[in-house]
DSSP file (Angstrom, degrees, kcal/mol; ACC not computed):
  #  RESIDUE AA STRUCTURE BP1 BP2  ACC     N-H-->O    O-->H-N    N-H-->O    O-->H-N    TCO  KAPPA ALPHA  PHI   PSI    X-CA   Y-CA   Z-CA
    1    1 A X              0   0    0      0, 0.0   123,-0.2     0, 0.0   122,-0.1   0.000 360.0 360.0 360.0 132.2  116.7   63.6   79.6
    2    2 A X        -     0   0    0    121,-0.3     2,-0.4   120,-0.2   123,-0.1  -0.348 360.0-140.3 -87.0 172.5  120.4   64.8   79.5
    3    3 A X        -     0   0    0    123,-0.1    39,-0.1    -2,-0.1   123,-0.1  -0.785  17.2-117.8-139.9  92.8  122.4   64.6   76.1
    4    4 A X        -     0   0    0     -2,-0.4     2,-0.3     1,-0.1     3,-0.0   0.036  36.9-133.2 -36.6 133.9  125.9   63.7   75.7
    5    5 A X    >>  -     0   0    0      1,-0.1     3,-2.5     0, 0.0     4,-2.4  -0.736  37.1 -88.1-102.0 158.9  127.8   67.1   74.0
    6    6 A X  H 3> S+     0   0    0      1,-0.3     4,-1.3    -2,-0.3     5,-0.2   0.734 127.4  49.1 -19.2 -70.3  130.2   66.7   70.8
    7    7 A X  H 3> S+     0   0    0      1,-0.2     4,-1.5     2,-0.2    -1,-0.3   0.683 106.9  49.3 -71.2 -10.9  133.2   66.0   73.5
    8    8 A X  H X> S+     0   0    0     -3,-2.5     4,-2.8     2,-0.2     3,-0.8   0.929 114.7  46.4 -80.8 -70.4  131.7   63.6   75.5
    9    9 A X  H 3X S+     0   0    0     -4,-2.4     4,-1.0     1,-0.2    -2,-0.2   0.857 115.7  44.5 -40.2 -27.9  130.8   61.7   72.2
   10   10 A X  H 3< S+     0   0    0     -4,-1.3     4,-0.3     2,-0.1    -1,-0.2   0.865 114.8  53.7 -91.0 -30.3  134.5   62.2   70.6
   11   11 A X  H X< S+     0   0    0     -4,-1.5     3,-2.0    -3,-0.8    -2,-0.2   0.972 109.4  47.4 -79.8 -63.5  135.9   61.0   74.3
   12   12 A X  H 3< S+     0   0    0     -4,-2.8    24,-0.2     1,-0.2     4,-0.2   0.813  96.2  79.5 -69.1 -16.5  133.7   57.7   74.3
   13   13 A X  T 3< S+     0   0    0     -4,-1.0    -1,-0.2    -5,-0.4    -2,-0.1   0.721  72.7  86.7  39.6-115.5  134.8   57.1   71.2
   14   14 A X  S <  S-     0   0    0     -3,-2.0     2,-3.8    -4,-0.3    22,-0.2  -0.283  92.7 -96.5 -59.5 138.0  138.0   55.8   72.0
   15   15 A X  S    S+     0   0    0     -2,-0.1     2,-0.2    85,-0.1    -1,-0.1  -0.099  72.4 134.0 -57.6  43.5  138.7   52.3   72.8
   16   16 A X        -     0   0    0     -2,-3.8    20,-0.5    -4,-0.2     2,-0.4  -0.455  55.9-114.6-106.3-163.6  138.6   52.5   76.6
   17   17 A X        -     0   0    0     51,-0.3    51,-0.5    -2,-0.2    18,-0.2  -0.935  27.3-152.7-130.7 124.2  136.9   50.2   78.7
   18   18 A X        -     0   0    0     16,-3.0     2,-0.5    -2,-0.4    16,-0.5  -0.221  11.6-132.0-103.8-149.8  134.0   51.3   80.7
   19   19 A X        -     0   0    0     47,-0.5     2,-0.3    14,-0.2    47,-0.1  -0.981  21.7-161.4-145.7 132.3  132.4   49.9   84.2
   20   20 A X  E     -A   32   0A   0     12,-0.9    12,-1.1    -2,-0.5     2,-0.5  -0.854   5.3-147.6-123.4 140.2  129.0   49.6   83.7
   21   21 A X  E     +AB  31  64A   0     43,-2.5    43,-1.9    -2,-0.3    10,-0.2  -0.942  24.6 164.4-128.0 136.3  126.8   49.5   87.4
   22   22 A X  E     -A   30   0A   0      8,-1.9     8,-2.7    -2,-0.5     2,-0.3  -0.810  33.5-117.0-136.4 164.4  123.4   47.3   87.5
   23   23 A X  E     -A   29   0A   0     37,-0.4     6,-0.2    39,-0.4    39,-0.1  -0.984  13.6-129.3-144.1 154.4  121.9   46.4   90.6
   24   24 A X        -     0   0    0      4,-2.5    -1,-0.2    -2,-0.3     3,-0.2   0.546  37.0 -97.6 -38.8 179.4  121.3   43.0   92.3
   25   25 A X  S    S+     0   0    0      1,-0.2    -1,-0.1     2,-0.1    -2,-0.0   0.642 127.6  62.4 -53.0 -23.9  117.7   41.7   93.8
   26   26 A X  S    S-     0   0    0      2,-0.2    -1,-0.2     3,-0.0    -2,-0.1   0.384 119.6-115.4-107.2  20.2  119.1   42.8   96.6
   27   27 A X  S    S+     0   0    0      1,-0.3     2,-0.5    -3,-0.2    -2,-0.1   0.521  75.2 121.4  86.8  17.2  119.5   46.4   95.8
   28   28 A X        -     0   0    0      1,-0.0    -4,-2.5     2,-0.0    -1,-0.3  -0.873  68.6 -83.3-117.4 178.8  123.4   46.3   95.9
   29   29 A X  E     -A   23   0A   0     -2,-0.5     2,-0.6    -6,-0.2    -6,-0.2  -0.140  24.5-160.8 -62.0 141.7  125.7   47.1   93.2
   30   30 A X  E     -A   22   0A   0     -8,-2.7    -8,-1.9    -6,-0.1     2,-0.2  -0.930  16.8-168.2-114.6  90.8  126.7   44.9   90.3
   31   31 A X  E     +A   21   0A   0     -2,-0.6     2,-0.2   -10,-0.2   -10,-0.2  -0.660  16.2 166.3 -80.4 138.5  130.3   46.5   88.6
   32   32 A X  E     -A   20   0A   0    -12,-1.1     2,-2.4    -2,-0.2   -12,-0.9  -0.862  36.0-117.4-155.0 126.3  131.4   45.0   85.1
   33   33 A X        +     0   0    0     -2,-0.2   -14,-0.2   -14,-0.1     2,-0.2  -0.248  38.4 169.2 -73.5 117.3  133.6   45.8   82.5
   34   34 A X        -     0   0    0     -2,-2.4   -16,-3.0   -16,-0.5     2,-0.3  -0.631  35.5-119.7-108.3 152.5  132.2   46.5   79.2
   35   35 A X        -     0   0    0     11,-0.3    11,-0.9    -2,-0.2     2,-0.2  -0.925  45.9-137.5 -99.2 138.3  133.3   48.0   75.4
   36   36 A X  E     -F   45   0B   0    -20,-0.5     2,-0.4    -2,-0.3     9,-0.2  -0.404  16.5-149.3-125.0 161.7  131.3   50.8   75.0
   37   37 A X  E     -F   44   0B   0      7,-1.9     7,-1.9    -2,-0.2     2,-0.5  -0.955  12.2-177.2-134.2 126.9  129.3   52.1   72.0
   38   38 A X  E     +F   43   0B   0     -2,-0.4     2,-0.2     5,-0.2     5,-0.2  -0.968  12.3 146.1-129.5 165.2  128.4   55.5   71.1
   39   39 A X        -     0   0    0      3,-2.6     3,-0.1    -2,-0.5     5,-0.0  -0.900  69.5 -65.1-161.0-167.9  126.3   57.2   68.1
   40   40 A X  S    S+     0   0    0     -2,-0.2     3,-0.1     1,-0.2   -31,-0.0   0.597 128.1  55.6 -68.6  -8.4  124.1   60.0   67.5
   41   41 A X  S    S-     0   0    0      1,-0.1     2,-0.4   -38,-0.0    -1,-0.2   0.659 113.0-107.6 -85.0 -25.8  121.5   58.4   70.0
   42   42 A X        -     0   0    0     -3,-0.1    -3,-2.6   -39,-0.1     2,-0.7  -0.905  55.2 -13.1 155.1-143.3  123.5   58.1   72.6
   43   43 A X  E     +FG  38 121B   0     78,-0.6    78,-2.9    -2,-0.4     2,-0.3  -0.893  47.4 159.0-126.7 137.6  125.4   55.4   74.5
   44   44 A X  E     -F   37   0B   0     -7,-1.9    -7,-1.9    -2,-0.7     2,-0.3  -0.939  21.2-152.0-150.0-171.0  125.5   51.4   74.8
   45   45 A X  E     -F   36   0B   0     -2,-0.3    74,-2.2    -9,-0.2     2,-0.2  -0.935  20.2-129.5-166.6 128.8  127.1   48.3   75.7
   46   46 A X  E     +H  118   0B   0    -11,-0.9   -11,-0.3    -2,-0.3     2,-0.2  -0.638  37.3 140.8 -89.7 168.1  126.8   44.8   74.5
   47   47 A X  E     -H  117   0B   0     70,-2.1    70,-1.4    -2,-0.2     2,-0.5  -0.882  39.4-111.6-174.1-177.3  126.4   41.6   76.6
   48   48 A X  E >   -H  116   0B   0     -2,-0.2     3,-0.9    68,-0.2     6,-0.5  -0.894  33.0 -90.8-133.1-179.8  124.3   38.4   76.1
   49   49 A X  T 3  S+     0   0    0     66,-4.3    66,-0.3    -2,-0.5     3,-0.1  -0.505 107.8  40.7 -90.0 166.8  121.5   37.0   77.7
   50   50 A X  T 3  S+     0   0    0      1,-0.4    -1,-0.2    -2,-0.2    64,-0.0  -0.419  90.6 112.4  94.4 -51.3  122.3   34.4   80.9
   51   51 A X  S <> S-     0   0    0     -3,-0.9     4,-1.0     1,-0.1    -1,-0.4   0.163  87.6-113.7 -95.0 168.6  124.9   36.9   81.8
   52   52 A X  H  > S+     0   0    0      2,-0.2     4,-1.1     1,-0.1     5,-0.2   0.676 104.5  70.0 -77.5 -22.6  124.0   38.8   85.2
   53   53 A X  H >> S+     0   0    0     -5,-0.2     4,-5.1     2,-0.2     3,-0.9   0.993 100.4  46.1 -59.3 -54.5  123.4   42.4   83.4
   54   54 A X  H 3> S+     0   0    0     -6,-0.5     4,-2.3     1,-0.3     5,-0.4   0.944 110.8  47.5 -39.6 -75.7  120.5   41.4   81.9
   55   55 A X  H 3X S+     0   0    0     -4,-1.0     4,-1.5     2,-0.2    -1,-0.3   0.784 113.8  46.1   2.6 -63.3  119.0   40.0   84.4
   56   56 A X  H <X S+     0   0    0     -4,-1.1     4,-2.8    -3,-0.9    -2,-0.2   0.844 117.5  46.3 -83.1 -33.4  119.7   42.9   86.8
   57   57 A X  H  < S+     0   0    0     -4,-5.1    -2,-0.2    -5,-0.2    -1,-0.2   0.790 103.9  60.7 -83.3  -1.6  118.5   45.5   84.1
   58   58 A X  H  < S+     0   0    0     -4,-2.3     3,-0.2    -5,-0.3    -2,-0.2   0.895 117.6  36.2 -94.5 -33.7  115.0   43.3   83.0
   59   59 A X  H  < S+     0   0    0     -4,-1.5     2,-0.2    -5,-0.4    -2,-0.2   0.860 136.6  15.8 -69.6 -27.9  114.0   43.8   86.8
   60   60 A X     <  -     0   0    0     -4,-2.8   -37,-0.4     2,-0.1    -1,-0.2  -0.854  67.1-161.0-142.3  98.0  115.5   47.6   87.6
   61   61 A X        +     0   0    0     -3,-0.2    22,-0.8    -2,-0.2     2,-0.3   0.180  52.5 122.3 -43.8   3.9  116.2   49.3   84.3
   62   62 A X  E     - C   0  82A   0     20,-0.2   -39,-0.4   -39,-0.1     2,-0.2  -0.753  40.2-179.9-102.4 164.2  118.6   51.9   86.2
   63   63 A X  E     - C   0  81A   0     18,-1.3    18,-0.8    -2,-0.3     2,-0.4  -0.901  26.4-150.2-160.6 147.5  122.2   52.0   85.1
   64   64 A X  E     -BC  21  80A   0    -43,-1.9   -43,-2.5    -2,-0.2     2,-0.3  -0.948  12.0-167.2-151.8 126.9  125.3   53.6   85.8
   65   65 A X        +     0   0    0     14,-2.5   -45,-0.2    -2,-0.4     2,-0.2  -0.723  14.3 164.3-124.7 146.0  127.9   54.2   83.1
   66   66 A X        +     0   0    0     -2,-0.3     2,-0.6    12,-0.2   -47,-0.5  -0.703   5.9 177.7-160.4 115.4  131.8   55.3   83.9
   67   67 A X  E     -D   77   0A   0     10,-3.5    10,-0.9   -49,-0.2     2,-0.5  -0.929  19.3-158.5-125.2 122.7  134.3   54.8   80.8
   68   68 A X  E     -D   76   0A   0     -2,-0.6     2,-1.1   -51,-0.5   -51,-0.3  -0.653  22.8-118.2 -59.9 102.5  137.9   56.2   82.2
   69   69 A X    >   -     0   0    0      6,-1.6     3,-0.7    -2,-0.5     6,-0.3  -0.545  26.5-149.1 -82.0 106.3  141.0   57.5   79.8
   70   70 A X  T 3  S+     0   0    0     -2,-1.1     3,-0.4     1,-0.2    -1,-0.2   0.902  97.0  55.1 -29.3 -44.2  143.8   54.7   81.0
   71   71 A X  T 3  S+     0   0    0      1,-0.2     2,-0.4    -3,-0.2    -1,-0.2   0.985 120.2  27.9 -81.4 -42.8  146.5   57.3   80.4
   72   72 A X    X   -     0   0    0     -3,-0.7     3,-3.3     3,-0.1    -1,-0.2  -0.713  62.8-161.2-149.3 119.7  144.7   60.1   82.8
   73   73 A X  T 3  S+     0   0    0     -2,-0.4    -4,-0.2    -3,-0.4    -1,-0.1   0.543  91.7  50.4 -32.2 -42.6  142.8   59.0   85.5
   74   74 A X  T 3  S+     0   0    0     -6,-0.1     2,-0.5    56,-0.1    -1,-0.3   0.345  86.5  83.6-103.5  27.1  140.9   62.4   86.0
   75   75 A X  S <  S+     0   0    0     -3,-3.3    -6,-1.6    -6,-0.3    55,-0.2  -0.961  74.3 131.5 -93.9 125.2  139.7   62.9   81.8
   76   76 A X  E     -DE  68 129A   0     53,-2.8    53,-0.7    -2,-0.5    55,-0.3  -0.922  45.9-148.7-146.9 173.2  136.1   60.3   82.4
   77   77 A X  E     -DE  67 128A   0    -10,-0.9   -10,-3.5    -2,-0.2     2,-0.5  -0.850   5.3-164.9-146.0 156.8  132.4   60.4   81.6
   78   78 A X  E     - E   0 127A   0     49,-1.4    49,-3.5    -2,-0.3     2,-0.4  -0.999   4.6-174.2-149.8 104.3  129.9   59.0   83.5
   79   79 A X  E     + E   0 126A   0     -2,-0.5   -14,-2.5    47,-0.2     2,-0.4  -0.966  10.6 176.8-103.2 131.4  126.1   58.5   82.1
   80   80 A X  E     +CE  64 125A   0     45,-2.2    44,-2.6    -2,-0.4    45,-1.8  -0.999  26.1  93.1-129.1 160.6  123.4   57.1   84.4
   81   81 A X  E    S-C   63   0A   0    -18,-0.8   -18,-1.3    -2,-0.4     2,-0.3  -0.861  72.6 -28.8 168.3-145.1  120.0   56.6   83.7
   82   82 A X  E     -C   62   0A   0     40,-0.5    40,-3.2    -2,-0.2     2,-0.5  -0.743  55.9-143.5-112.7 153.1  117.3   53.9   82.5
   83   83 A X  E     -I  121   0B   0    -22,-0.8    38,-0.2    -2,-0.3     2,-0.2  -0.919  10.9-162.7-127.6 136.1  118.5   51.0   80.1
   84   84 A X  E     -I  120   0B   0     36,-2.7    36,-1.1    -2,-0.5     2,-0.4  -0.314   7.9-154.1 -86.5-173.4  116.8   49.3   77.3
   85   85 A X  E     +I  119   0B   0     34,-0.2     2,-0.3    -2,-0.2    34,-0.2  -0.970  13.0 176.2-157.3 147.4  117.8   45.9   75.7
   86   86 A X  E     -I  118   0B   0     32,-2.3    32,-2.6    -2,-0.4    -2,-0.0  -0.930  32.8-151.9-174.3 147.7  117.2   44.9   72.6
   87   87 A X  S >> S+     0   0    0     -2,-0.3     3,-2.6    30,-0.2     4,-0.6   0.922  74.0 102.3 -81.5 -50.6  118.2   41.6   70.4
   88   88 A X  T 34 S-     0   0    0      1,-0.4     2,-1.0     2,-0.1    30,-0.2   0.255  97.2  -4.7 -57.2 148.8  118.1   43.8   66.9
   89   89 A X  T 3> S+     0   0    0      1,-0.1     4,-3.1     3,-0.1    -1,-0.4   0.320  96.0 117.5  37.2  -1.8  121.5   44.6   65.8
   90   90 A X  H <> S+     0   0    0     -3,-2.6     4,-3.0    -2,-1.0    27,-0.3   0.757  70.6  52.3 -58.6 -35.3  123.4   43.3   68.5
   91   91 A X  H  X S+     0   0    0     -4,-0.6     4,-0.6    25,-0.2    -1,-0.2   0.831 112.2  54.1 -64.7 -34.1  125.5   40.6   66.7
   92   92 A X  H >> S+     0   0    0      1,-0.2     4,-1.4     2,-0.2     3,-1.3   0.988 110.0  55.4 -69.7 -42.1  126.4   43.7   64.3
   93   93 A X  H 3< S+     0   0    0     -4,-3.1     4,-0.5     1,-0.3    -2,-0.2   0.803 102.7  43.5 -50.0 -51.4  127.3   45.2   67.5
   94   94 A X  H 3< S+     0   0    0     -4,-3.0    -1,-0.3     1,-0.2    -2,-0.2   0.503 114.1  56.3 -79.4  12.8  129.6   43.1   69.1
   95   95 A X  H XX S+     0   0    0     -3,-1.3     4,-1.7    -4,-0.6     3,-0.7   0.869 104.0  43.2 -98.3 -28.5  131.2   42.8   66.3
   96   96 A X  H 3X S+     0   0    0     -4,-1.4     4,-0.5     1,-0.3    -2,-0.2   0.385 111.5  57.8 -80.0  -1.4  132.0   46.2   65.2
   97   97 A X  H 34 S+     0   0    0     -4,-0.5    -1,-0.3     2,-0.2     2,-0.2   0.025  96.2  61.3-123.6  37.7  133.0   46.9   68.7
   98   98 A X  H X>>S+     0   0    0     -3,-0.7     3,-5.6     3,-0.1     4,-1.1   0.522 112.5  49.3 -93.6 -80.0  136.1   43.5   68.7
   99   99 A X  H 3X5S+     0   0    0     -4,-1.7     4,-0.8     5,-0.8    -2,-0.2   0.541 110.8  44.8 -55.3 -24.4  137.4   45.9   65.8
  100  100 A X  H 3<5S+     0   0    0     -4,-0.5    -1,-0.3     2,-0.1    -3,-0.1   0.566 130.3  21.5 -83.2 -20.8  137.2   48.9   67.8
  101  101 A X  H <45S+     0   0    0     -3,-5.6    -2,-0.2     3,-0.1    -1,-0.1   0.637 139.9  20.6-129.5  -7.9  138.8   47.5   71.0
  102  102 A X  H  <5S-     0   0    0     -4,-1.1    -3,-0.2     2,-0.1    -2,-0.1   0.123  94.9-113.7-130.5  11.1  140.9   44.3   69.6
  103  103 A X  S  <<S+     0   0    0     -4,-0.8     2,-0.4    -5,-0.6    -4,-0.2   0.815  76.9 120.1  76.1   6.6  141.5   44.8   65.9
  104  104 A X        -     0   0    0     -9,-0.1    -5,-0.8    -8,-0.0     2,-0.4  -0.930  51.9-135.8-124.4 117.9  139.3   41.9   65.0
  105  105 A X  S    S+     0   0    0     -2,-0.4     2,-0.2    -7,-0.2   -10,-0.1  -0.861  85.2  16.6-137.1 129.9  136.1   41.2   63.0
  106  106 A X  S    S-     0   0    0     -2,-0.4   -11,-0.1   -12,-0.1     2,-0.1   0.164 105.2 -94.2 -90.5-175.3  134.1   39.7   63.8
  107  107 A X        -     0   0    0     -2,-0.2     3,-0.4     1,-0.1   -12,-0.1  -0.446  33.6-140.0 -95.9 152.2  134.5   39.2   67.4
  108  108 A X  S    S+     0   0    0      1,-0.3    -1,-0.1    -2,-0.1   -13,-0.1   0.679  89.7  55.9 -80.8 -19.3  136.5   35.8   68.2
  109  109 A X        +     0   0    0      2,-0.1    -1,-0.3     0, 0.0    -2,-0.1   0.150  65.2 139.0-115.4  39.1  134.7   34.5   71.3
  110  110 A X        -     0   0    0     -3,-0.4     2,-0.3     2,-0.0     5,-0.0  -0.497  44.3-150.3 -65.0 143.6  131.0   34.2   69.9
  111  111 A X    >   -     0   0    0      0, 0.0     3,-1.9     0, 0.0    -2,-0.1  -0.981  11.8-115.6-131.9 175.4  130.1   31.1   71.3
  112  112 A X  T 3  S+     0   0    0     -2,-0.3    -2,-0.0     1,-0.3     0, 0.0   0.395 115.3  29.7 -50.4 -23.3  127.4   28.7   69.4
  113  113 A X  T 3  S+     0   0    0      2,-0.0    -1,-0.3     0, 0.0     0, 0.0   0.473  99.4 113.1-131.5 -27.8  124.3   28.5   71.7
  114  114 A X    <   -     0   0    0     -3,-1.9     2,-0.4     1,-0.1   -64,-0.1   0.152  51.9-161.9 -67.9 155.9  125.5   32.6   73.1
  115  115 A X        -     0   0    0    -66,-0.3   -66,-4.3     2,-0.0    -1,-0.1  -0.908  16.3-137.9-146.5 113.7  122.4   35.4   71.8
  116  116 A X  E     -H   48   0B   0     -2,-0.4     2,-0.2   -68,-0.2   -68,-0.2  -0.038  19.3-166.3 -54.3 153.0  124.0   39.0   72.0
  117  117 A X  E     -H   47   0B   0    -70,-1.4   -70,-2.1   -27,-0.3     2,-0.5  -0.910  12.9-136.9-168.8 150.3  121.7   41.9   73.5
  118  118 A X  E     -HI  46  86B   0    -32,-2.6   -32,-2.3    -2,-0.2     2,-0.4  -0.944  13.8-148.1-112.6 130.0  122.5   45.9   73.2
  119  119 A X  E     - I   0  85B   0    -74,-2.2     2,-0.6    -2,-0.5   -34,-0.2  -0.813  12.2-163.4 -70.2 106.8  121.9   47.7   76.1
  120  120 A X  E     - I   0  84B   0    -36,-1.1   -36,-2.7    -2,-0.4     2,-0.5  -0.765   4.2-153.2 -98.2 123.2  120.8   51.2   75.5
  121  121 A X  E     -GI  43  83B   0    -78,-2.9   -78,-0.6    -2,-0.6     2,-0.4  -0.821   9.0-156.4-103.2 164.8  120.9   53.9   78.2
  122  122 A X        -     0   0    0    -40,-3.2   -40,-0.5    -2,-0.5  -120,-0.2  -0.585  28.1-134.7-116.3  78.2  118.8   56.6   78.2
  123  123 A X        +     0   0    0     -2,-0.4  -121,-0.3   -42,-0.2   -42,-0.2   0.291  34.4 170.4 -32.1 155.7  120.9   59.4   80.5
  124  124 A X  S    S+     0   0    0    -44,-2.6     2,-0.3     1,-0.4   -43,-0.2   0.449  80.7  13.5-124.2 -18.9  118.9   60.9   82.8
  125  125 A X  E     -E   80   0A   0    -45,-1.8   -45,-2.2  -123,-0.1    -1,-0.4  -0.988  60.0-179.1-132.7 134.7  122.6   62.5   84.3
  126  126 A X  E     -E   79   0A   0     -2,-0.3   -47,-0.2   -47,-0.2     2,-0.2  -0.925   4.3-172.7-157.3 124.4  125.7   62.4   82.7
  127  127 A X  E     +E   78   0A   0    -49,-3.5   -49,-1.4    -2,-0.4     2,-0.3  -0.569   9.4 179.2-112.1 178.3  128.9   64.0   84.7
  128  128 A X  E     -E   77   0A   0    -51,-0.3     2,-0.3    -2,-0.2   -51,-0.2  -0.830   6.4-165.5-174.1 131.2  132.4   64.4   82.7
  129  129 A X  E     +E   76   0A   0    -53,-0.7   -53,-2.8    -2,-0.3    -2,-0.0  -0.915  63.4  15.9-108.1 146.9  135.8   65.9   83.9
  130  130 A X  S    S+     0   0    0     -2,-0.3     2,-0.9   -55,-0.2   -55,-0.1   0.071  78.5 114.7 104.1 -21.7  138.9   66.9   82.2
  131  131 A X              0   0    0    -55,-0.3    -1,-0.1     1,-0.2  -124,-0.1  -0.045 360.0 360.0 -95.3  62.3  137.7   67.3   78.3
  132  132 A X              0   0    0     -2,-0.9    -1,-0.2  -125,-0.0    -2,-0.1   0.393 360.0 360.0 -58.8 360.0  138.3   70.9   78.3
């Protein structure tokens, strides 16, 4: 299992917006954007359940991670590897990551019936340009 180093963790950070890769039934790729979570464990992504990640990751747990710095195109990191989900903290999650990527908490578009889920990967590769 690979391990995100100190700059990779201070780069993800940042409010940018990653594209998170699942894949279909039919083996092709599923791109979405997501706000992206880091800690000392690692990285994840919130989403709810319905939604097509879930889905794609409760049949093929593999995952592909790519979060971009808007201002220059070739500073990135990229984790892929196997993803968990899990219900536990996940409302705390999307909410602490509105304030981190809109200023807001709790996050504004909760809707009534919606159940949050945290997506955990567990790199197995994780590639990075540019934080020299």
């Amino acid at each position: 299992m690979a391990s995100l180093t100190e700059q990779q963790r201070d780069f993800l950070k940042n409010p940018y917006v990653g594209v998170v890769t699942t894949l279909r039934a039919d083996g092709s790729a599923h791109n979405t954007v997501v706000w992206v979570d880091v800690d000392a464990d690692g990285v994840s992504f919130n989403t709810a359940h319905g939604r097509c990640k879930p889905r794609n990751l409760a049949r093929d747990p593999r995952v592909a991670l790519t979060v971009v710095d808007p201002a220059d195109p070739y500073k990135w990191v990229s984790v892929s590897g196997r993803a968990t989900l899990t219900d536990e903290g996940a409302e705390d999650q999307i909410d602490n990551l509105a304030q981190k990527y809109i200023g807001q908490f709790p996050y504004p578009w909760r809707k009534p019936d919606e159940r949050r889920v945290s997506v955990r990967i567990a790199p197995e590769k994780i590639d990075a340009s540019g934080l020299d």
